[in-house]
C-alpha positions as CSV (number, residue, x, y, z in Angstrom):
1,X,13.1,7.2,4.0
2,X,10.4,8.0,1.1
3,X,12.0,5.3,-0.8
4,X,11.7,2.3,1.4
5,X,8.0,3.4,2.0
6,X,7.3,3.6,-1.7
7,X,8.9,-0.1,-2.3
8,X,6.8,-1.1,1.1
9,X,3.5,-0.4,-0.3
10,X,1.2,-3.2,-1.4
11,X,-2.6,-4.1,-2.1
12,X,-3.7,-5.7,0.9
13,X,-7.2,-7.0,0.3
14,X,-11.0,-7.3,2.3
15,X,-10.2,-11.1,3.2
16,X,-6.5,-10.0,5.1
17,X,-8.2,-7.6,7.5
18,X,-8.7,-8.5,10.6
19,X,-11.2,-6.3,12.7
20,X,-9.1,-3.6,14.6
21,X,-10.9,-0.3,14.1
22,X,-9.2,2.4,12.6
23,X,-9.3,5.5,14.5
24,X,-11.1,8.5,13.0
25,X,-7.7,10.2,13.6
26,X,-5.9,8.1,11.2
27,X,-8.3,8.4,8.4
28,X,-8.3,11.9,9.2
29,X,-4.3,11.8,8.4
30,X,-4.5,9.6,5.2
31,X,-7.2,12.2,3.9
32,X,-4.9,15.0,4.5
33,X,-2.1,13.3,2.8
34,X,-4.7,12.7,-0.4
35,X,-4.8,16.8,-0.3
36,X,-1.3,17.4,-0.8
37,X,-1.2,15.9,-4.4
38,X,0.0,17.6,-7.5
39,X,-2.9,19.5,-9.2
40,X,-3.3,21.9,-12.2
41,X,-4.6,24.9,-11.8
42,X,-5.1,24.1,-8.7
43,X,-8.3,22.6,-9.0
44,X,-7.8,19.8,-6.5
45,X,-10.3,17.4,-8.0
46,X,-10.4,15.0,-5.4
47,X,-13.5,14.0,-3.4
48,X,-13.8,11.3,-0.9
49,X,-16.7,10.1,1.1
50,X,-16.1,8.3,3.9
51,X,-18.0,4.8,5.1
52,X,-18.0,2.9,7.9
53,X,-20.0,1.2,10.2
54,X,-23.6,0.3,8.9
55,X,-23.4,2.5,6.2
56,X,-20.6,-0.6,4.6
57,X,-23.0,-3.2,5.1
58,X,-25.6,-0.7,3.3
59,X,-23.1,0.2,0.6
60,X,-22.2,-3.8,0.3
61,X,-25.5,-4.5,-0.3
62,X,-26.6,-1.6,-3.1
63,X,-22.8,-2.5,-5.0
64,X,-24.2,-6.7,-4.9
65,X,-28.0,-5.5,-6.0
66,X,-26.5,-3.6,-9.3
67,X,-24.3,-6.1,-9.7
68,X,-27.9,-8.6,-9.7
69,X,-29.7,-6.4,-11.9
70,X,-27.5,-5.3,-14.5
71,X,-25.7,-8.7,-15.0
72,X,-26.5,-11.5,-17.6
73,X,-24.0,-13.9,-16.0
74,X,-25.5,-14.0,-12.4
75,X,-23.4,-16.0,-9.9
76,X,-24.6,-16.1,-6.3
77,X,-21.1,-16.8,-5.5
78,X,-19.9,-13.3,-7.1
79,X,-23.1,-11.6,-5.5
80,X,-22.1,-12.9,-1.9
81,X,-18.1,-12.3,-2.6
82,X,-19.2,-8.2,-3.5
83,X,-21.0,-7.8,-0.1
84,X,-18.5,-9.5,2.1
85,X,-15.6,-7.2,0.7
86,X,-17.4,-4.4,2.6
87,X,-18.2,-6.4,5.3
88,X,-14.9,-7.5,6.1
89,X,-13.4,-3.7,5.9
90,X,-12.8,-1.3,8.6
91,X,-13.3,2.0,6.0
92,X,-14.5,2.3,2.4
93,X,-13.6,5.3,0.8
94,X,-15.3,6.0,-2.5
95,X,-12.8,7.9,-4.4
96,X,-14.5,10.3,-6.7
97,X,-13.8,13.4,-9.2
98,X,-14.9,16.7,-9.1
99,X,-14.5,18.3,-13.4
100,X,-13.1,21.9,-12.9
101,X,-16.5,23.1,-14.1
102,X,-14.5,26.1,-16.6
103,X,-12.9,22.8,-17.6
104,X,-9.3,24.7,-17.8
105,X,-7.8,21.6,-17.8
106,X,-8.1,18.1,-19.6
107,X,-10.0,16.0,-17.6
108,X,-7.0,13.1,-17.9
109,X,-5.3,15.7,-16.3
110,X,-7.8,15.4,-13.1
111,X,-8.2,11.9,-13.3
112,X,-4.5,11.8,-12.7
113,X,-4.1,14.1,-10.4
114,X,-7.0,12.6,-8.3
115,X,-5.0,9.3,-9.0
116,X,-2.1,10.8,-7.5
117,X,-4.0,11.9,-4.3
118,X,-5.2,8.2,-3.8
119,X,-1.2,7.3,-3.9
120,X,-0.5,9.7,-1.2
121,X,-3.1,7.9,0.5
122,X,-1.8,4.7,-0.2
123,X,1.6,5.3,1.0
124,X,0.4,7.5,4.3
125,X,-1.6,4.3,5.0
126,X,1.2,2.0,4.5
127,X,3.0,4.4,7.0
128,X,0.3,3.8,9.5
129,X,0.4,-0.1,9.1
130,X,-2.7,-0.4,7.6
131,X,-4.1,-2.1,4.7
132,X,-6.0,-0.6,1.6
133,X,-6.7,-1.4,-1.8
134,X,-8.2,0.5,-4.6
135,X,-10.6,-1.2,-6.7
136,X,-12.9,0.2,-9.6
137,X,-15.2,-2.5,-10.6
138,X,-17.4,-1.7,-13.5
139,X,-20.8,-1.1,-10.6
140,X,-19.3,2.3,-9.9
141,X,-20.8,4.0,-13.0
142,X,-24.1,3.5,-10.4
143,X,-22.2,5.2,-7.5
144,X,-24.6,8.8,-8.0
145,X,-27.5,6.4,-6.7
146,X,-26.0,5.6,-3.6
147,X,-24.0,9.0,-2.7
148,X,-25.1,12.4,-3.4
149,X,-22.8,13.7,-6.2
150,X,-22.2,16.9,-7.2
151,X,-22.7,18.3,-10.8
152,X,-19.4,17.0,-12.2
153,X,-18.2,14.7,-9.8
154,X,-17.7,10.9,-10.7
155,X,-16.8,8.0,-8.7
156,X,-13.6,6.4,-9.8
157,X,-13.5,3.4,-7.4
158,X,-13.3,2.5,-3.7
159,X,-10.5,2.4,-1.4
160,X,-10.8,-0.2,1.0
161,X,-9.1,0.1,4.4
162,X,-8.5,-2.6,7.2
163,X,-5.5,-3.9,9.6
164,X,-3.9,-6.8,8.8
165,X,-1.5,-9.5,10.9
166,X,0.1,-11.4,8.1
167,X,3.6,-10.5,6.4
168,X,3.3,-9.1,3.2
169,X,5.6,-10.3,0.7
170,X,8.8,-8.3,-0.7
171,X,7.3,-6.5,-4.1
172,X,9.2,-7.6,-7.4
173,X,9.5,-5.1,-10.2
174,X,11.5,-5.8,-14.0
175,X,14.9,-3.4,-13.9
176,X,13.8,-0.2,-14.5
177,X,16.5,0.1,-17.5
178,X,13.9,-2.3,-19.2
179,X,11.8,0.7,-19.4
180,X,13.8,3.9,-20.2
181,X,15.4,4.9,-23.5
182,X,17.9,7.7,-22.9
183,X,18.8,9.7,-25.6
């Protein structure tokens, strides 16, 4: 039931992976479930490029270099902490934005709806018993240097992916009649 698998979903973080591959099969699904989100005008913003392998040791190491040389409060600790988050996932997915270049639409409007495509993914993923998190640390304003971006297109953060073998704990939410106002 949709339901259950919405309450199910959790961040499950680099350091809970363990190293089980994911299949290219099962990325393959959790991209086509990012394709069937909501969208405006049909512009289907989303853009998604796919690491794994070297390339996350590579991508690790470009994210912890920015972070060096654009900081004024270097920690080696934070520098090291960057690289390994890569290192210890199965799949990054940089999770990017491509502006309706007639811009029809407000470009909230694609941020949301690209938003909305990373939820799909979230809950597909959670289907699949795997792990993934969504992270936009300030470093991805620098994302054009590492991957070729269109005219337009933004990164909006990475999408870590991994198996885990620990229990996740039961989510907790306030009443949702905290939070609505009928009138």
């Amino acid at each position: 039931m949709i339901f259950d698998l919405i309450k199910k979903r959790r961040s499950v973080f680099p350091v809970q992976y363990n190293q089980e591959s994911i299949s290219k099969e099962a990325i393959e699904k959790i991209l086509e479930a990012a394709n069937w989100a909501p969208t405006h005008r049909k512009t289907e913003p989303w853009r998604f490029k796919v690491v794994q392998g070297d390339k996350l040791e590579e991508l690790g190491t470009f994210v912890a270099e920015k972070y060096k040389g654009t900081t004024d409060k270097y920690s080696d600790f934070k520098y090291k902490k960057i690289k390994q988050k890569f290192l210890q996932s199965n799949c990054v997915i940089s999770i990017c934005m491509q502006r309706d270049v007639q811009e029809r639409i407000p470009e909230w409007e694609e941020i949301a709806s690209t938003a909305m495509a990373v939820q799909n993914m979230w809950l597909m993923a959670t289907d699949l018993n795997i792990g993934s998190y969504w992270s936009s640390p300030a470093l991805i304003q620098y994302a054009d240097k590492f991957f070729n971006l269109a005219e337009g297109e933004k990164c909006l953060g990475f999408f870590y992916m991994g198996y885990f073998d620990e229990e996740l704990p039961e989510g907790k939410r306030e009443p949702i009649e905290n939070k609505v106002e009928w009138l």
